[in-house]
N, C-alpha and C positions, 0 to 999 in steps of 0.2 A: 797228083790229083788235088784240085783244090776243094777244101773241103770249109764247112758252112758253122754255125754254131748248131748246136744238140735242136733248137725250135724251129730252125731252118732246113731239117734233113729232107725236104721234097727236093731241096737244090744239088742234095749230093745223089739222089737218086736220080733225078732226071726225069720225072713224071709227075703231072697234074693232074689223074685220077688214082684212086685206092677204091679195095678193095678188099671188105670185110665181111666177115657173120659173123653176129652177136646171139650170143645167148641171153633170152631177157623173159620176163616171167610177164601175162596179158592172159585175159579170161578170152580175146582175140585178135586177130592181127591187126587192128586198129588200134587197139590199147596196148599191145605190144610196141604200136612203132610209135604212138607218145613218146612211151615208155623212151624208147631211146633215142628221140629228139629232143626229151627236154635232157639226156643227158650230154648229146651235144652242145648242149646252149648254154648249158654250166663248165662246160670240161674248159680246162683254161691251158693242157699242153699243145690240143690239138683244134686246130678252128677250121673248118670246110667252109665254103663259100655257098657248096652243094650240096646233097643229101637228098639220093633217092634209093629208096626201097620199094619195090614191087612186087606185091603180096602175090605171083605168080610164080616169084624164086623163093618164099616163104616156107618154112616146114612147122609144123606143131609136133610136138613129143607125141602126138596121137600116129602122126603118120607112121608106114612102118619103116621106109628111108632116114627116119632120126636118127637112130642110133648110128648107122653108118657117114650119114652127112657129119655128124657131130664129131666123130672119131678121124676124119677126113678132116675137119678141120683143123682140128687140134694138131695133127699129123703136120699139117703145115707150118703151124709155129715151131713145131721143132724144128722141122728142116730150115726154115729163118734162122735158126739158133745155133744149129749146126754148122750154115753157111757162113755166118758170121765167127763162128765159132774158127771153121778152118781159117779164114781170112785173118786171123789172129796169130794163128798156129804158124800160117806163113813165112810173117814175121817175126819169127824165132821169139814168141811169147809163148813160152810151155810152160812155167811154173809161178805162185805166185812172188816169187823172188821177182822175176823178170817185169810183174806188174808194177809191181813196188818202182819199181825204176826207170818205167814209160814217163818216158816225156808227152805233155797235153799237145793232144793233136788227134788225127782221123784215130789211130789204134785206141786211144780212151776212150773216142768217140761210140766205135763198135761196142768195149767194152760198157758202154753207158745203155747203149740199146741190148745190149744181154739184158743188164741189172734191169731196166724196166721189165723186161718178161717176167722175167725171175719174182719179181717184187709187186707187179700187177698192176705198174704203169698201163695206160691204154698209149700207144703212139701209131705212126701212120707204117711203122713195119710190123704190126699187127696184123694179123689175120685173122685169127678167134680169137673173141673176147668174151668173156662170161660178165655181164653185166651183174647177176645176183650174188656173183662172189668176190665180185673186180679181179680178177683173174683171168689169164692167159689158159688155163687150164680149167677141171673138174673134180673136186673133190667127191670121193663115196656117199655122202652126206646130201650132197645134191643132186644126186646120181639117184637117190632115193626119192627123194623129194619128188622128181620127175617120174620116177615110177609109181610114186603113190597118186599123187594127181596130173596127167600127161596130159590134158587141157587147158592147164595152166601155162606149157613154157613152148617156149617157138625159138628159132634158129631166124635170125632176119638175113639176110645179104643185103650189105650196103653199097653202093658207090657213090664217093664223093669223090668233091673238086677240091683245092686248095683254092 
């Protein structure tokens, strides 16, 4: 397989649209989707050409499908992590002895789109994004936050273009 450098990974995927939901904090969904437009416009690993969000795929923490939408997403990151995870394992990479000793090529490559999960990189094998934490995940802390004021935060779906 020929495979692409780490800013080029739409090439080794084979697809020109993604497909996300962010967690971002908006007193509404107009100020929410600012909200993550201008963080498009700043983010310098990933650059769409596109970007549409449709406040009819939209959820606010008021709704009562938040907490399960949010937990579905996050769910998906794992399973990104996990897939990549086996796709590693495949290749008789089981310990970090064996990393230590990969030669640069597609298997570091994966191992690089872990590390951004992990570290709260946004990239285009994202799926949930927690905009108010930079994080792949959710911490208890904002978990709270959500629950003290659930007017404040929204779940976007995004699809862009490269």
């Amino acid at each position: 397989m020929k495979t692409h450098d780490i800013l080029s990974r739409e090439l080794d995927l084979g697809k020109s649209k993604y497909y996300h939901e962010i967690l971002v904090k908006g007193s509404d969904f107009d100020s929410a989707r600012k909200r993550v437009l201008i963080f498009f416009e700043r983010y310098q690993l990933v650059r769409y050409s596109n970007i549409q969000m449709l406040e009819s795929s939209a959820v606010s923490a008021i709704d009562e499908n938040f907490n399960e939408r949010l937990q579905a997403a996050i769910s998906k990151n794992r399973q990104i992590i996990y897939r990549l995870s086996e796709e590693i394992k495949s290749e008789n990479i089981l310990s970090l002895d064996d990393i230590i000793a990969l030669p640069q090529g597609y298997k570091t490559k994966m191992l690089h789109v872990i590390t951004h999960f992990m570290d709260g990189f946004f990239g285009i094998d994202t799926y949930f994004y927690n905009l108010e934490e930079d994080s792949h995940w959710i911490s208890e802390k904002m978990l709270e936050k959500i629950k003290n004021n659930p007017s404040n935060y929204w779940i976007l779906c995004i699809e862009a273009e490269i």
